[in-house]
DRENPA-3360 file (N, C-alpha, C; in nm, 2 decimals, always signed):
BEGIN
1 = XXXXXXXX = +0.08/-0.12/+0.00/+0.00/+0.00/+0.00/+0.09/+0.12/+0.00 ~ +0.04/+0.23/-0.04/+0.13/+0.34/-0.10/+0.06/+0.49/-0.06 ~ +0.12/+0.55/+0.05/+0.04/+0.69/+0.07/-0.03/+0.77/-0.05 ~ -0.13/+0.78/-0.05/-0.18/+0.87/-0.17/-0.20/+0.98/-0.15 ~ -0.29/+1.05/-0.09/-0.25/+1.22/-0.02/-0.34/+1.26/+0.10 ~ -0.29/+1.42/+0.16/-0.32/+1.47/+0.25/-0.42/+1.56/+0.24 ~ -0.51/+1.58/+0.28/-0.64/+1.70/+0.25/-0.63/+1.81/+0.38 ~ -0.63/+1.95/+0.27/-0.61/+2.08/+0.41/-0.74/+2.13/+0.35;
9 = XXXXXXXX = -0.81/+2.23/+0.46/-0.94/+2.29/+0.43/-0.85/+2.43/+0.45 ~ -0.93/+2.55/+0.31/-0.83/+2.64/+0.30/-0.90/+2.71/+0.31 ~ -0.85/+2.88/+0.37/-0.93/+3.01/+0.40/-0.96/+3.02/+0.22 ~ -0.82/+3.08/+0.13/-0.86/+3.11/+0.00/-0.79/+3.01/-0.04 ~ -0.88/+2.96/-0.15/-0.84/+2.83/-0.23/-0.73/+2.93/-0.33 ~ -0.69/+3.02/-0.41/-0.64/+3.04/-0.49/-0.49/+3.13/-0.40 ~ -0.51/+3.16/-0.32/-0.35/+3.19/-0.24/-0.30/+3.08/-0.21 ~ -0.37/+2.92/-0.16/-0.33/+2.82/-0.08/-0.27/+2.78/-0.22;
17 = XXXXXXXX = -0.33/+2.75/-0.35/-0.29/+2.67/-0.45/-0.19/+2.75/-0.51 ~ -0.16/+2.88/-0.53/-0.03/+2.93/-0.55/+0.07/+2.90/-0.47 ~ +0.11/+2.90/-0.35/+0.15/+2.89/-0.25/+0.25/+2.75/-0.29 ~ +0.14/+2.64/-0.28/+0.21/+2.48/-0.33/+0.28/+2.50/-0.46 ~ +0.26/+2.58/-0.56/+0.25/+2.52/-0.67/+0.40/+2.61/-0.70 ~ +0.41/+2.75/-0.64/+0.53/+2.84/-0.63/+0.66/+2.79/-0.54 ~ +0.62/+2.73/-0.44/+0.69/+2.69/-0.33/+0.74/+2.54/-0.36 ~ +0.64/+2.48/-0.41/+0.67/+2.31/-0.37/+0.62/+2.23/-0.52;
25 = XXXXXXXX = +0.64/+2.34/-0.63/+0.65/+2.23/-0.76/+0.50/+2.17/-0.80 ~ +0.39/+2.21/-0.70/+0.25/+2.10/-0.74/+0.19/+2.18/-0.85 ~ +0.10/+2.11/-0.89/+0.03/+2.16/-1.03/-0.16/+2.09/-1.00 ~ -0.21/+2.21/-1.03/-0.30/+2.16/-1.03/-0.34/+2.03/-1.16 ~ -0.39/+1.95/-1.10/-0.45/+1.83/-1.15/-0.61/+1.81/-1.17 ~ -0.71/+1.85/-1.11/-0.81/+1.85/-1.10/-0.90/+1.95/-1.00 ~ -0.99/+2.03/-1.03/-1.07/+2.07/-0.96/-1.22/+2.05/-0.96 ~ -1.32/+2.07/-0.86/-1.47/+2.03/-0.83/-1.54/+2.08/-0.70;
33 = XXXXXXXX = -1.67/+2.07/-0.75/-1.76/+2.16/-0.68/-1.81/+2.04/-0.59 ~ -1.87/+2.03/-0.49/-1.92/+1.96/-0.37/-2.04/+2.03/-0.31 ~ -2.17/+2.02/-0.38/-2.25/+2.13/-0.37/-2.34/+2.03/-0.19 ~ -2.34/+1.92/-0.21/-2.42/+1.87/-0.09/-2.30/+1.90/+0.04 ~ -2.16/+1.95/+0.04/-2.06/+2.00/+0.13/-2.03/+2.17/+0.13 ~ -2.11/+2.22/+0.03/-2.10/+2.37/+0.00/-1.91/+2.39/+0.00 ~ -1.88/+2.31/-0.10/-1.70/+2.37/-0.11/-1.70/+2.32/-0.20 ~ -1.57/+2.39/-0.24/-1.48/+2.31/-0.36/-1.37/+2.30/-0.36;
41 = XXXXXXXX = -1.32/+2.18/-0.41/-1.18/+2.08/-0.39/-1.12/+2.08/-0.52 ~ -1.00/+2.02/-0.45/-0.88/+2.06/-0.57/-0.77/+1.94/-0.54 ~ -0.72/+1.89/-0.67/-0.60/+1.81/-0.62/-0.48/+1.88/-0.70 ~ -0.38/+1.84/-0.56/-0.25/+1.96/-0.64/-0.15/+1.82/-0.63 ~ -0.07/+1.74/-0.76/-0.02/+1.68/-0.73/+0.16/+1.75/-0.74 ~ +0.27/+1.63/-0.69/+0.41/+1.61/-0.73/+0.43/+1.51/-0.77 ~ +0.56/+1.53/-0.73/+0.62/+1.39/-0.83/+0.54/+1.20/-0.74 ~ +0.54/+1.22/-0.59/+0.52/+1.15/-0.54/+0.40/+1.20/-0.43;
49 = XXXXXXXX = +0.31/+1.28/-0.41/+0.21/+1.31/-0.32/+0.11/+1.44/-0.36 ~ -0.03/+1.37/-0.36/-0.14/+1.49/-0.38/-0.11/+1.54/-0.26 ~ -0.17/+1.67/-0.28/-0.23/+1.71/-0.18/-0.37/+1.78/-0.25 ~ -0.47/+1.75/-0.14/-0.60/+1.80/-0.19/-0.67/+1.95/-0.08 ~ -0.71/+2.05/-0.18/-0.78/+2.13/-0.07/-0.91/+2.13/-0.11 ~ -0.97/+2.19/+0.00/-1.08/+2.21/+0.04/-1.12/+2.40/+0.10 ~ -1.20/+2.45/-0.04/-1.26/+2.57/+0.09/-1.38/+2.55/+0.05 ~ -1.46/+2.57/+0.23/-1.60/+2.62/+0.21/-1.64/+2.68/+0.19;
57 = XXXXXXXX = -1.78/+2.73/+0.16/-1.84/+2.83/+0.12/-1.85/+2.87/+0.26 ~ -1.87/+2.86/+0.38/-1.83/+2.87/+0.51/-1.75/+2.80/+0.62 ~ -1.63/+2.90/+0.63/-1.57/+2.78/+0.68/-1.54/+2.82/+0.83 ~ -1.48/+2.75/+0.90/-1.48/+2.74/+1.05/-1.33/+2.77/+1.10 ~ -1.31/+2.84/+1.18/-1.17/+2.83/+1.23/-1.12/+2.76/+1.38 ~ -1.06/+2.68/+1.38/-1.02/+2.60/+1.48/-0.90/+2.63/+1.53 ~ -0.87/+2.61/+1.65/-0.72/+2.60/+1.76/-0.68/+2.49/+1.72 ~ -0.52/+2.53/+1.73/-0.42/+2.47/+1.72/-0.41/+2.41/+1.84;
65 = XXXXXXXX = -0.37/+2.26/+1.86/-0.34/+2.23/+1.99/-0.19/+2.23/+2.00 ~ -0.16/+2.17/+2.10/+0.00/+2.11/+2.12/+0.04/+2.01/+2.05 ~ +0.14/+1.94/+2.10/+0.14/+1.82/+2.00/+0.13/+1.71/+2.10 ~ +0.14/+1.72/+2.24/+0.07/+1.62/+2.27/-0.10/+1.57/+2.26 ~ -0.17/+1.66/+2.18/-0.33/+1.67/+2.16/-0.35/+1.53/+2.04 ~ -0.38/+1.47/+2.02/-0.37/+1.33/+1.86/-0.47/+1.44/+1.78 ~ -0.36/+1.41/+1.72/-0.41/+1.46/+1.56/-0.26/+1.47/+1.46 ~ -0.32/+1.53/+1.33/-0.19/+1.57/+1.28/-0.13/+1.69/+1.30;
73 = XXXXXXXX = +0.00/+1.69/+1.36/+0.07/+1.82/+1.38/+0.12/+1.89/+1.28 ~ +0.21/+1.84/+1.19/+0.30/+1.91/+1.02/+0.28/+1.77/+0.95 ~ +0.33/+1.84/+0.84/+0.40/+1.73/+0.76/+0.49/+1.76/+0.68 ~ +0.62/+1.71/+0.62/+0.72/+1.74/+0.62/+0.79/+1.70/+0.46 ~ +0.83/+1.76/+0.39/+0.92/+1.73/+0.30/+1.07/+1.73/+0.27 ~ +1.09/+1.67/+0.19/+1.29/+1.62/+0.22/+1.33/+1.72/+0.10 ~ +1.49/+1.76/+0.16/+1.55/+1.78/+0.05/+1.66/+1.78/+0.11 ~ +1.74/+1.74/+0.00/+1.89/+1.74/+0.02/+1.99/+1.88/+0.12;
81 = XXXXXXXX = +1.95/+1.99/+0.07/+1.97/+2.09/+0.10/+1.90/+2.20/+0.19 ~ +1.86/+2.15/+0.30/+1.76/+2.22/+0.37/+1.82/+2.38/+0.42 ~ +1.95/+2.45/+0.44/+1.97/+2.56/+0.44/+1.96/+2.63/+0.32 ~ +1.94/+2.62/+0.19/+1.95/+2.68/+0.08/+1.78/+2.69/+0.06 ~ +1.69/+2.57/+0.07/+1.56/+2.60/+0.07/+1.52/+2.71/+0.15 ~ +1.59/+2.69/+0.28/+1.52/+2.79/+0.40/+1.54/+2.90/+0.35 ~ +1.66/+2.92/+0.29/+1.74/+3.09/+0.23/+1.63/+3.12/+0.12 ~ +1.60/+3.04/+0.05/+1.50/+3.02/-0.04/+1.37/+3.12/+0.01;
89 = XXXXXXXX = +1.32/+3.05/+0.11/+1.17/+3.07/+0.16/+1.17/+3.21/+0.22 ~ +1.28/+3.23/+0.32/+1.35/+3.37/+0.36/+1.32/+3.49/+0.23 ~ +1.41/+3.49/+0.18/+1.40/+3.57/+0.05/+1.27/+3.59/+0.00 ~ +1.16/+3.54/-0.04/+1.03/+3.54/-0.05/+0.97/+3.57/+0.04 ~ +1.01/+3.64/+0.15/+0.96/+3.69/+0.33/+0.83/+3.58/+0.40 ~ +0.86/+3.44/+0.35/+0.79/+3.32/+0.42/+0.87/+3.32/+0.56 ~ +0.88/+3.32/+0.67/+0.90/+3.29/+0.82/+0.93/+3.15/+0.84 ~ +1.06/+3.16/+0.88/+1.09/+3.00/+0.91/+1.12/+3.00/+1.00;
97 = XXXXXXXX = +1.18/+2.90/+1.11/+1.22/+2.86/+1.24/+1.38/+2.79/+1.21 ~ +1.49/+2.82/+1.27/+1.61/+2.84/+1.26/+1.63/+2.66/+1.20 ~ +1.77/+2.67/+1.13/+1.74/+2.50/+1.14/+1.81/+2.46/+1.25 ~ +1.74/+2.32/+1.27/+1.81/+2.26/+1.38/+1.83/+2.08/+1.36 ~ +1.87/+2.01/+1.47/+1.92/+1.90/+1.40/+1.86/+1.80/+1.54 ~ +1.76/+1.73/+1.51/+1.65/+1.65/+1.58/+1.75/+1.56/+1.64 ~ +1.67/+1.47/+1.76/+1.72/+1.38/+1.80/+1.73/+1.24/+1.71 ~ +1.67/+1.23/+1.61/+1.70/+1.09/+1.52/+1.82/+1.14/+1.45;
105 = XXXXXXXX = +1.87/+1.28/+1.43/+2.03/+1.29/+1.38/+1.97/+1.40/+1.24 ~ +1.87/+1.38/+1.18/+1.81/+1.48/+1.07/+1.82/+1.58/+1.12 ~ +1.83/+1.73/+0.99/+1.86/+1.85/+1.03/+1.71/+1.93/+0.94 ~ +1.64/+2.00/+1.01/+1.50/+2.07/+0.94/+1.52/+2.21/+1.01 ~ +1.40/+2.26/+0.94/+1.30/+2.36/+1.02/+1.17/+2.37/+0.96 ~ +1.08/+2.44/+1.00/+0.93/+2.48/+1.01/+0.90/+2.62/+0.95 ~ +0.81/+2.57/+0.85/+0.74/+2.69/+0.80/+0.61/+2.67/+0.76 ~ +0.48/+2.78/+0.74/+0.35/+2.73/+0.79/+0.27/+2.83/+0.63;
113 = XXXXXXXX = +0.25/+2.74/+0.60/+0.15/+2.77/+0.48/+0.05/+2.87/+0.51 ~ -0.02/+2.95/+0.42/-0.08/+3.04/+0.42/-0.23/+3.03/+0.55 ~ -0.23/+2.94/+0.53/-0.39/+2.91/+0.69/-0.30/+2.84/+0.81 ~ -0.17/+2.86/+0.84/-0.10/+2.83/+0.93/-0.06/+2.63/+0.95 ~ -0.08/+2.60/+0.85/-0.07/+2.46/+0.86/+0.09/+2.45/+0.90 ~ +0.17/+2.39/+0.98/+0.33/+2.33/+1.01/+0.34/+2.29/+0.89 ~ +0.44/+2.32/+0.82/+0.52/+2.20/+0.72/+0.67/+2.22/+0.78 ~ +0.73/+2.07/+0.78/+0.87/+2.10/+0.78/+0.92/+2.02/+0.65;
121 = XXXXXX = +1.09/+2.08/+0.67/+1.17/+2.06/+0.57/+1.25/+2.02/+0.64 ~ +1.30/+1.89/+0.59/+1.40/+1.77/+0.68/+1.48/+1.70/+0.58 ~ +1.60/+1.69/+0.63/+1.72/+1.62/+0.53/+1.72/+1.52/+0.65 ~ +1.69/+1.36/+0.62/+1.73/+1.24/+0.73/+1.88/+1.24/+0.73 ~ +1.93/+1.19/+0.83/+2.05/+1.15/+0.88/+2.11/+1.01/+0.84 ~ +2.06/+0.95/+0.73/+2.08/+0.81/+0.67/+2.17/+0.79/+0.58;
% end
């Protein structure tokens, strides 16, 4: 079995789909209306993961918890070079969190999409 993708519910669907597609290479693939959900969805894929949004025609805003709360906290993508991305992200005045280098031995940091979702950016230690 093979992860297929992650679904975010977005304030604006057209800032959140620029955002992936300028930042992280996705392309839109499909879009649709959900009229018995009053929203419309979108699949943005890459090379290896959709991601799908979702905005409502009303949507709701929720707290962030901690991370001991279960749920999903970030989710994270690799690249070889995680100080040149961050310098990357920087330069385009996206806010990142310093890098640093986790107790499994990987070195990342944190940066949060336009409705505040965590993404990190992680090079493993393997």
């Amino acid at each position: 079995m093979k992860f297929h993708h992650i679904s975010l519910t977005v304030k604006d669907f057209d800032t959140s789909i620029s955002f992936y597609q300028d930042f992280f290479n996705y392309k839109e693939i499909k879009r649709f209306r959900r009229d018995d959900m009053k929203a419309i969805g979108c699949f943005l894929q890459s090379e290896n993961l959709v991601i799908e949004l979702w905005q409502f025609d009303d949507f709701k805003k929720g707290i962030k918890e901690d991370l001991s709360f279960v749920g999903i906290k970030h989710f994270a993508f690799t690249d070889d070079n995680p100080t040149l991305v961050r310098d990357l992200f920087l330069s385009k005045g996206i806010n990142c969190s310093p890098l640093s280098q986790g107790a499994s031995g990987g070195i990342y940091f944190f940066l949060s999409d336009p409705d505040g979702n965590q993404i990190e950016i992680y090079k493993p230690n393997i």
